[in-house]
Backbone bond lengths (Angstrom), bond angles and torsions (degrees), N, CA, C in turn:
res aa  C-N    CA-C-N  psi(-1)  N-CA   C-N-CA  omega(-1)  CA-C   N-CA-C  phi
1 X - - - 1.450 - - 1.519 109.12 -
2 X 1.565 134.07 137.63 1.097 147.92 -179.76 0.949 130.94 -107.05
3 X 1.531 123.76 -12.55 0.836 135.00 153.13 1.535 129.48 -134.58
4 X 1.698 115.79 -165.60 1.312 116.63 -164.77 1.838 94.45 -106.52
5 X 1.279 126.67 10.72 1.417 109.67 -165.24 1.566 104.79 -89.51
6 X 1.313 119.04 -23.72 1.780 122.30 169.63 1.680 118.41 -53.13
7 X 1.061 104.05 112.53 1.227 105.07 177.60 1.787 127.20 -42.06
8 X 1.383 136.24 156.65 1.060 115.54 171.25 1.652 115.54 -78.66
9 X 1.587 102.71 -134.48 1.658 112.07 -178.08 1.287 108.28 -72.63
10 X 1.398 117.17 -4.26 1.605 101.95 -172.29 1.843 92.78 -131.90
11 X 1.258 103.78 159.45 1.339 108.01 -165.24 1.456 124.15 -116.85
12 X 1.115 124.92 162.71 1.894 145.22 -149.77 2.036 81.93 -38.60
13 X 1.027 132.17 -32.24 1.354 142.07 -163.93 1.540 108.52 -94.23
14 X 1.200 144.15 19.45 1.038 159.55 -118.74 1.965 83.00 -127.91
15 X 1.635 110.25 173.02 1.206 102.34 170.22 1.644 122.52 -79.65
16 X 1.198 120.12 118.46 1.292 132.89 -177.09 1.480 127.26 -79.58
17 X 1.690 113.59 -37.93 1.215 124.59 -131.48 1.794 90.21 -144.97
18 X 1.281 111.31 148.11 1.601 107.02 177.51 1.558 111.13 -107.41
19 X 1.002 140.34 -148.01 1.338 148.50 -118.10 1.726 81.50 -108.55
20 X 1.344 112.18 -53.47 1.277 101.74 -170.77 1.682 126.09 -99.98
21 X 1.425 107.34 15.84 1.517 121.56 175.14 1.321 114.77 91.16
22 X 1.622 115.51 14.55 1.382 128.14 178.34 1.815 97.03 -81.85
23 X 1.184 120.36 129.96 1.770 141.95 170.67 1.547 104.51 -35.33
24 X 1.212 154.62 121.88 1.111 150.00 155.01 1.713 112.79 -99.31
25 X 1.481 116.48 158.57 1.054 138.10 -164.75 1.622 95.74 -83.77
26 X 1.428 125.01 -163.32 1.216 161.15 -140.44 1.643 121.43 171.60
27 X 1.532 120.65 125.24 1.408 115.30 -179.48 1.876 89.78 -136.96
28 X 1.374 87.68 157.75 1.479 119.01 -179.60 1.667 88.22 -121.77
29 X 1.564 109.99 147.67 1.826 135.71 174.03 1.423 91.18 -131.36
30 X 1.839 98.29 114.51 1.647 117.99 160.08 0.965 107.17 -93.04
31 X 1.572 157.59 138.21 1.387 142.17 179.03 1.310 93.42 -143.90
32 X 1.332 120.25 96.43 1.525 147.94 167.68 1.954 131.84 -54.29
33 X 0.841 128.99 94.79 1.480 147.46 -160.94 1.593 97.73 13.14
34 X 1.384 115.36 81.58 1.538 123.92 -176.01 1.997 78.52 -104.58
35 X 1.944 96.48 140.56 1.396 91.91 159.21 1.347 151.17 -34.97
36 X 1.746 150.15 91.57 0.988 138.70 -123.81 1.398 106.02 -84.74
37 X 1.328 129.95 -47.38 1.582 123.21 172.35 1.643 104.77 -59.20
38 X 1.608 111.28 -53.29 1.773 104.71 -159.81 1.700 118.27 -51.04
39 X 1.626 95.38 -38.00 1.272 96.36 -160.10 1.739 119.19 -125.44
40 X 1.494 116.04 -26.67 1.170 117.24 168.67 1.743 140.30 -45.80
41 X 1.030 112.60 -24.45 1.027 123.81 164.94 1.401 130.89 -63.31
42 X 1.454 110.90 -45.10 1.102 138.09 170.19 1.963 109.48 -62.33
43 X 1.167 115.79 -45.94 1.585 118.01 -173.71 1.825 91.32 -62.36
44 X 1.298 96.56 -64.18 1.980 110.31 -151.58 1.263 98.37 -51.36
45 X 1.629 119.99 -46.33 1.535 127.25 -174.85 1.130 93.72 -55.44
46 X 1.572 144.81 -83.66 1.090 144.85 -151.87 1.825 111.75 -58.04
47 X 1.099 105.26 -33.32 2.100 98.18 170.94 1.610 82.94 -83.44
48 X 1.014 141.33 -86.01 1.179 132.76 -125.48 1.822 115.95 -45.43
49 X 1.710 100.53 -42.85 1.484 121.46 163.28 1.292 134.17 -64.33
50 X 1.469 97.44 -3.16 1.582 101.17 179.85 1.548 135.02 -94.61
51 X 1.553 124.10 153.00 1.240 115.79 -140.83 1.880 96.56 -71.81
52 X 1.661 94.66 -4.94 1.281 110.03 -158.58 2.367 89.72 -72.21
53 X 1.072 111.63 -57.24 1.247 118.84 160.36 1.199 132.43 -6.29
54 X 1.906 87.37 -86.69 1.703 107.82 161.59 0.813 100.76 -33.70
55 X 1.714 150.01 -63.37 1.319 127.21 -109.09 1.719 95.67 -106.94
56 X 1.218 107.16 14.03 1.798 126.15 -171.23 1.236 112.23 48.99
57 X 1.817 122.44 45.54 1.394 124.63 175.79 1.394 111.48 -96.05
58 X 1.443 117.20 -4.98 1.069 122.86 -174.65 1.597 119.50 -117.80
59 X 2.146 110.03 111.56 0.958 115.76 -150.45 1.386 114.27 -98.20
60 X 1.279 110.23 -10.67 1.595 96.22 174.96 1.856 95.80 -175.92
61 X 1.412 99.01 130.98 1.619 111.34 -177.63 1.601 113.71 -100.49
62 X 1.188 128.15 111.23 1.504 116.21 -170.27 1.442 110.53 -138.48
63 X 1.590 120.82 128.89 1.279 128.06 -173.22 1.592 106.41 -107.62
64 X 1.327 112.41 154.38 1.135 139.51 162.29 1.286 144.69 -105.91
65 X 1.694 125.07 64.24 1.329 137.63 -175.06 0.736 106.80 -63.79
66 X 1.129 147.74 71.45 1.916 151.61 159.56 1.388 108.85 30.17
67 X 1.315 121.18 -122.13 0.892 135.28 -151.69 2.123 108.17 -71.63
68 X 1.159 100.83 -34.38 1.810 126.82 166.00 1.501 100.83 -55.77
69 X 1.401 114.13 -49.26 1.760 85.16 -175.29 1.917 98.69 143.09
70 X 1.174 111.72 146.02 1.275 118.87 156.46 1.287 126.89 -86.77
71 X 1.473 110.76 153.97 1.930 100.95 -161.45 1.630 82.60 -175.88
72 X 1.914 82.20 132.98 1.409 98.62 -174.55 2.422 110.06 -96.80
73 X 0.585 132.91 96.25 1.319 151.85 167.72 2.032 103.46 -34.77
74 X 1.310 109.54 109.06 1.165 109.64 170.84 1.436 117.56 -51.48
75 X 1.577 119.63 153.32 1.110 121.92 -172.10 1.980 101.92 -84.09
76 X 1.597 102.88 -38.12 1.727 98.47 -176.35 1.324 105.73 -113.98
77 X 1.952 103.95 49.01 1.692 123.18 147.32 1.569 114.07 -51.61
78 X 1.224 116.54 148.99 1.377 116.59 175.80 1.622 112.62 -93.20
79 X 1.563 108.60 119.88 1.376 93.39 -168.87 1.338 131.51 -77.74
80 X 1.465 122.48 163.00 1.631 128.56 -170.82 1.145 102.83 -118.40
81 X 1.621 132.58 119.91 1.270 132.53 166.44 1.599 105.01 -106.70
82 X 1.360 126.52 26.72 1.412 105.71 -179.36 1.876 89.75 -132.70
83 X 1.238 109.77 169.40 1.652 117.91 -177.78 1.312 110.90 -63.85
84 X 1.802 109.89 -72.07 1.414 122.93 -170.74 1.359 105.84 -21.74
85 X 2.018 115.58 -91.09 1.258 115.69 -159.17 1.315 119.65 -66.87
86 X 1.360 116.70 -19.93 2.026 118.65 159.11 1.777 97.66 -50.50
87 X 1.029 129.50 -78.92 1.235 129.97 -172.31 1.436 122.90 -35.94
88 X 1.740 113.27 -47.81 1.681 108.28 166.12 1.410 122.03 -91.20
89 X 1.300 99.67 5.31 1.683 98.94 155.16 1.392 127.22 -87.95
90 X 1.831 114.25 -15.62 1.190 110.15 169.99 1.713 109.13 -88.71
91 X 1.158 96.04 -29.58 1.929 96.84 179.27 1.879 88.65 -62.28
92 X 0.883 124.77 -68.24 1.898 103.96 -176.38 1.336 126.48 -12.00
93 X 1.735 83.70 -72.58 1.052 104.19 167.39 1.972 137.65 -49.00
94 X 1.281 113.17 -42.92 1.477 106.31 173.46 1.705 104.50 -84.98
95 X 1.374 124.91 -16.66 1.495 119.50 -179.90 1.633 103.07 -66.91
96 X 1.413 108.17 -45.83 1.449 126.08 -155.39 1.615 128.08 -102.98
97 X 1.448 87.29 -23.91 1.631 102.21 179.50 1.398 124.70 87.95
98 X 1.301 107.69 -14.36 1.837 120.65 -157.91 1.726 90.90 -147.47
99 X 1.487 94.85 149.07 1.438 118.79 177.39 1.882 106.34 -142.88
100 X 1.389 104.07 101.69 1.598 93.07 175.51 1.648 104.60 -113.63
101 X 1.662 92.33 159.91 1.704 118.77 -175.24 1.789 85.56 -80.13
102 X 1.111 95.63 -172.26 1.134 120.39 172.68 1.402 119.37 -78.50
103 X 1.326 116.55 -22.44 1.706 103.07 159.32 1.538 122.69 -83.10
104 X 1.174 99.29 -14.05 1.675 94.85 173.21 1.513 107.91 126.52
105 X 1.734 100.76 -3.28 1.627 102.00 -175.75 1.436 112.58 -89.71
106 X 1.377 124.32 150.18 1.063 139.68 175.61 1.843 108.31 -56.09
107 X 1.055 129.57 132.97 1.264 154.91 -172.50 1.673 104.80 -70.04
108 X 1.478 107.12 -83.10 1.164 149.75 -170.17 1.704 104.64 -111.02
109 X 1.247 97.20 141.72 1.980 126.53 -173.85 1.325 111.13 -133.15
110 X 1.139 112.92 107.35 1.640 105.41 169.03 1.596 122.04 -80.58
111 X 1.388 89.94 140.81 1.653 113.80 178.70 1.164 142.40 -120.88
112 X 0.933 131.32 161.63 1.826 135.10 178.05 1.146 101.58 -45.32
113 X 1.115 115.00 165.83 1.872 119.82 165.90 1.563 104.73 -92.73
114 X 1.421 93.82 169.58 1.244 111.37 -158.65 1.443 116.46 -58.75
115 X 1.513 102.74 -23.48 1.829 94.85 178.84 1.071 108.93 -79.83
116 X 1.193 120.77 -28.46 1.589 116.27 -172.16 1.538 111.72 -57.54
117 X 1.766 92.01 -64.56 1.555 102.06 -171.70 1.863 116.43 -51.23
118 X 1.547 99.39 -30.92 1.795 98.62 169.45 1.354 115.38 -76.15
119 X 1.439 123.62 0.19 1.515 109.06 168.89 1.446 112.74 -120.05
120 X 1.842 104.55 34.92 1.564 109.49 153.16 0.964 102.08 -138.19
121 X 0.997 120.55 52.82 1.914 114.25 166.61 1.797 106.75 -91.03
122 X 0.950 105.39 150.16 1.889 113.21 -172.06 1.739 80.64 -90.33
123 X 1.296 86.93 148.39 1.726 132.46 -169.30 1.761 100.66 -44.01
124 X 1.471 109.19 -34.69 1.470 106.01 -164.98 1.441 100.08 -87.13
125 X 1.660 137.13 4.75 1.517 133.70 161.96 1.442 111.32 -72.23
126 X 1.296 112.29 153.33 1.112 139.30 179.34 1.350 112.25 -110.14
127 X 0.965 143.28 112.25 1.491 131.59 -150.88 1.948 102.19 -125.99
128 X 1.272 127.39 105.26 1.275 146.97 -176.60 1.288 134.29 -85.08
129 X 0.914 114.96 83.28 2.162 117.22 -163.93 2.176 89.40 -83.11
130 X 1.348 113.50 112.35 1.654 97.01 160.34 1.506 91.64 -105.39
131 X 1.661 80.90 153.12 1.701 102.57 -159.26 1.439 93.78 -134.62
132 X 1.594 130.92 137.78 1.694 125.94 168.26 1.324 111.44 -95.71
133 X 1.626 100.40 105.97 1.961 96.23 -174.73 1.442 113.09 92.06
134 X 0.952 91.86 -175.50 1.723 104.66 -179.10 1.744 128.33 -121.13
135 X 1.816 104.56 56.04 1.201 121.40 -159.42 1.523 92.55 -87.83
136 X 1.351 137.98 -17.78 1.506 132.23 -160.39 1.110 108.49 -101.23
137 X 1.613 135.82 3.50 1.718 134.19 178.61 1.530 116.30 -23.77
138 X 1.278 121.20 -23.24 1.841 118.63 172.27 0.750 92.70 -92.45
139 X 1.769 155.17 -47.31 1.456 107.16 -160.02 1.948 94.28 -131.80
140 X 0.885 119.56 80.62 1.203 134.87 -163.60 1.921 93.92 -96.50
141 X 1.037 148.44 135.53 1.325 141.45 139.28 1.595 111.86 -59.33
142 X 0.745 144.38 -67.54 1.598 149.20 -175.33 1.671 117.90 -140.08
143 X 1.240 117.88 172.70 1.295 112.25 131.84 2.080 137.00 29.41
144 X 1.352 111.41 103.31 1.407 82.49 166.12 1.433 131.97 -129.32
145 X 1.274 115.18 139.36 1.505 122.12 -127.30 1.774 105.95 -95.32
146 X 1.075 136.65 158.64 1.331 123.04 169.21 1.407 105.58 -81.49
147 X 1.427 116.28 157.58 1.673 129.80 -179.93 1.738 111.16 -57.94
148 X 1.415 80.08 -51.76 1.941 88.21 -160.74 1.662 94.85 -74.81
149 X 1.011 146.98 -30.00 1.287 147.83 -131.81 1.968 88.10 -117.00
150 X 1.627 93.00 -34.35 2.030 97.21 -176.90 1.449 85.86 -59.17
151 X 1.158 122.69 -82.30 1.527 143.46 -143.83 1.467 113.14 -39.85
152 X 1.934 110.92 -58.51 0.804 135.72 145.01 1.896 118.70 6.00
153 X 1.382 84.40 -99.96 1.601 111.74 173.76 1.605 126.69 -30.55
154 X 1.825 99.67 -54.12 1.207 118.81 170.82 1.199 143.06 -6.22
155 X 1.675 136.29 108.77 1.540 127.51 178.83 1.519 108.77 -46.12
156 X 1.443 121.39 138.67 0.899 117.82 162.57 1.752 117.68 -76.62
157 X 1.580 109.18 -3.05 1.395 120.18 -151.88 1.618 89.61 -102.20
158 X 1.536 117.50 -17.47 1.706 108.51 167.71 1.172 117.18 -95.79
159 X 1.382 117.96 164.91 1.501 140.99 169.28 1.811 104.19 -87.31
160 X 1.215 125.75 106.19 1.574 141.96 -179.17 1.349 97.19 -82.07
161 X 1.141 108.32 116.47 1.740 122.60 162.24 1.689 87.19 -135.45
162 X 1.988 69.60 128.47 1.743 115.29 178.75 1.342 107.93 -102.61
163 X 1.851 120.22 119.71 1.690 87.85 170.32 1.411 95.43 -122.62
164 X 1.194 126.46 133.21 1.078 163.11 -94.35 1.580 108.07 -134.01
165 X 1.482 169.85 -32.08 1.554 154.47 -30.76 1.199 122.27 130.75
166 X 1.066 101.05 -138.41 1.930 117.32 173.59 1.414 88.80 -90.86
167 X 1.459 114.56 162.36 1.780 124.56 168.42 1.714 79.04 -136.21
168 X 1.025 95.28 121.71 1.845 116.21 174.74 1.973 86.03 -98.71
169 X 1.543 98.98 173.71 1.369 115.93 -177.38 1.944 92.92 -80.26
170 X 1.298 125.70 -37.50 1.281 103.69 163.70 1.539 150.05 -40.25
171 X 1.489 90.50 -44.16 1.447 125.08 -157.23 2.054 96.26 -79.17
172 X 1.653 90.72 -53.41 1.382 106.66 174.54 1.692 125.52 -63.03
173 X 1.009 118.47 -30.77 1.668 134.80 151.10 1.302 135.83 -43.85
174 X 1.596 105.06 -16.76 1.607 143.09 -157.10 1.497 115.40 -115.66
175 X 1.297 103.19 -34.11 1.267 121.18 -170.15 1.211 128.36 -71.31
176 X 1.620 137.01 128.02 1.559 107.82 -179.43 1.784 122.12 -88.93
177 X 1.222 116.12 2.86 1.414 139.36 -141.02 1.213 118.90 -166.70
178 X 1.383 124.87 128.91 1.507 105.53 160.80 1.809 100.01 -148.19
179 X 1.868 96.25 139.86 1.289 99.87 -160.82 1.934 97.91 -117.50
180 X 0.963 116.20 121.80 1.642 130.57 163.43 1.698 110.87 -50.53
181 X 1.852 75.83 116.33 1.655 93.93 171.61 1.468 132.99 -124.50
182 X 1.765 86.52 20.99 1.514 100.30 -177.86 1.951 120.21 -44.38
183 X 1.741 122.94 -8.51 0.682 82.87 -148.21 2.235 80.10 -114.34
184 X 1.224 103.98 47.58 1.281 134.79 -153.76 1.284 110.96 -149.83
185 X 1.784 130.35 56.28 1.272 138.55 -164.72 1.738 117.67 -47.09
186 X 1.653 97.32 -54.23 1.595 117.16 -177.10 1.492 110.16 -90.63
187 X 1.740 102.34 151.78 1.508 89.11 165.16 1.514 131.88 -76.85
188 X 0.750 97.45 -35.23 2.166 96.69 153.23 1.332 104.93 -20.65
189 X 1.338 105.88 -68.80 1.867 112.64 -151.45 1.307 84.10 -70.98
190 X 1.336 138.64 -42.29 1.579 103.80 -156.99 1.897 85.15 -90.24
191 X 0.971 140.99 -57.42 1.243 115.59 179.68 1.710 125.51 -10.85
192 X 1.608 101.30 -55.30 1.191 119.17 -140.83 2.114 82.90 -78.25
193 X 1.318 114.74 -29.19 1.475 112.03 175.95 1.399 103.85 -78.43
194 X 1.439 141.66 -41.22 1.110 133.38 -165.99 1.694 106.96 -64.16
195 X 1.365 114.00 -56.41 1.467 114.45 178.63 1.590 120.97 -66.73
196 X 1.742 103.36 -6.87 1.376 89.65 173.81 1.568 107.06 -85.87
197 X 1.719 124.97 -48.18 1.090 129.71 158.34 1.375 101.39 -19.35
198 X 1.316 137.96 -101.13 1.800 140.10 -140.09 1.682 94.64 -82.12
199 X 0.841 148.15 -3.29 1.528 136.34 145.27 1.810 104.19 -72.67
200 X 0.866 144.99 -52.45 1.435 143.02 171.93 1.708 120.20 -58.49
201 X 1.618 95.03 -44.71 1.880 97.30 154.02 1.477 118.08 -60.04
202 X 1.066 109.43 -35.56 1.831 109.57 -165.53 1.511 112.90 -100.54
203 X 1.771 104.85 9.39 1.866 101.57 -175.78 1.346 113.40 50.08
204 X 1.500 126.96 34.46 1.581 116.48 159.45 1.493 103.46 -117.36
205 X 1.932 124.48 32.15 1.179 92.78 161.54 1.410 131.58 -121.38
C-alpha cells in the first residue's frame, strides 16, 4: 500500500457521529523509530485499548523500525501489554514478514516510510508532527501550537494524523502543523493525552 487513502479494518460506515448526531472526526497514530523493546508496547497497547478504537475512529496504526522497516499494525490487533510476546511477535515478524491472528489474518502490513506515505494523504488530512520544545527552528512548517488547545479547535470534517517520535527534516517538511509536547516526556504519556483529548471531543469517553 502507498498510500494513506485506503481505509483501515473498519469501513467508510464506521462510527461517524456521536451521541447526539453531531459528525465526528477520524485519527491515524504514526509512531516514528521509538525504542522497540523500551517503549512500543506501551504506545500500541494504549491505542489499540482505547475506547477511542472501539469506537472504530481509529483508521490506521503504523510504526516505524528504522532501519527493519515500516509496518502498518491492524486496528482489531489483539493487544500486548507485556515485553516478551510483543518482542517474539516482532522477531516473526522481521524473520518472516507476516504475523497471523488466529483466523489466519495478517496482523501487521508493510509500508512505505513515513515521508512517502505523508506526501499522499488526500487533501481532507491534517497531518501532525508533535515536537518537545522548540529544537526544529530550520525546518519548522509554521507555528507551534499547544496540544489541548490543537485538538480542541479541530475540523471535525478532517482525518488527524499524529506522528508521534523522531521528526527528521523529512518527516517535518511533510507536516501541516506541529503541536508541543514537552510537557508529555514518553510516548505513552503523550498518547495517553491525545486520546483522552479526541475521546472527550467526540463524546465516546
Amino acid at each position: 500500500m502507498s498510500s494513506l487513502q485506503v481505509q483501515g479494518t473498519h469501513s467508510q460506515d464506521s462510527v461517524t457521529t456521536d451521541s447526539d448526531g453531531s459528525k465526528v472526526g477520524e485519527v491515524i497514530f504514526l509512531l516514528n523509530s521509538l525504542p522497540i523493546i523500551e517503549h512500543h508496547p506501551g504506545p500500541l497497547q494504549r491505542i489499540l485499548s482505547s475506547e477511542l478504537n472501539a469506537a472504530g475512529l481509529i483508521r490506521h496504526i503504523i510504526v516505524d523500525f528504522g532501519e527493519i522497516g515500516c509496518y502498518e499494525i491492524k486496528t482489531n490487533a489483539r493487544p500486548m501489554n507485556r515485553v516478551v510476546p510483543f518482542t517474539n511477535q516482532l522477531r516473526r515478524l522481521f524473520l518472516t514478514g507476516s504475523v497471523l491472528n488466529e483466523n489466519g489474518e495478517d496482523v501487521w502490513l508493510v509500508r512505505d516510510h513515513f515521508s512517502v506515505l505523508l506526501s499522499t494523504t488526500p487533501t481532507n488530512f491534517r497531518k501532525i508532527g508533535c515536537i518537545h520544545g522548540t529544537g526544529f527552528l530550520n525546518h519548522e512548517p509554521g507555528p507551534i501550537g499547544n496540544l489541548d488547545d490543537y485538538i480542541r479547535a479541530a475540523s471535525n470534517e478532517q482525518v488527524l494524523l499524529f506522528v508521534i517520535g523522531r521528526m527528521d527534516p523529512r518527516i517535518l517538511s511533510r507536516v501541516d502543523d506541529l503541536v508541543n509536547v514537552i510537557d508529555y516526556p514518553r510516548p505513552t504519556d503523550e498518547l495517553n493525552r491525545i486520546i483522552e483529548l479526541l475521546e472527550h471531543k467526540w463524546g465516546i469517553a
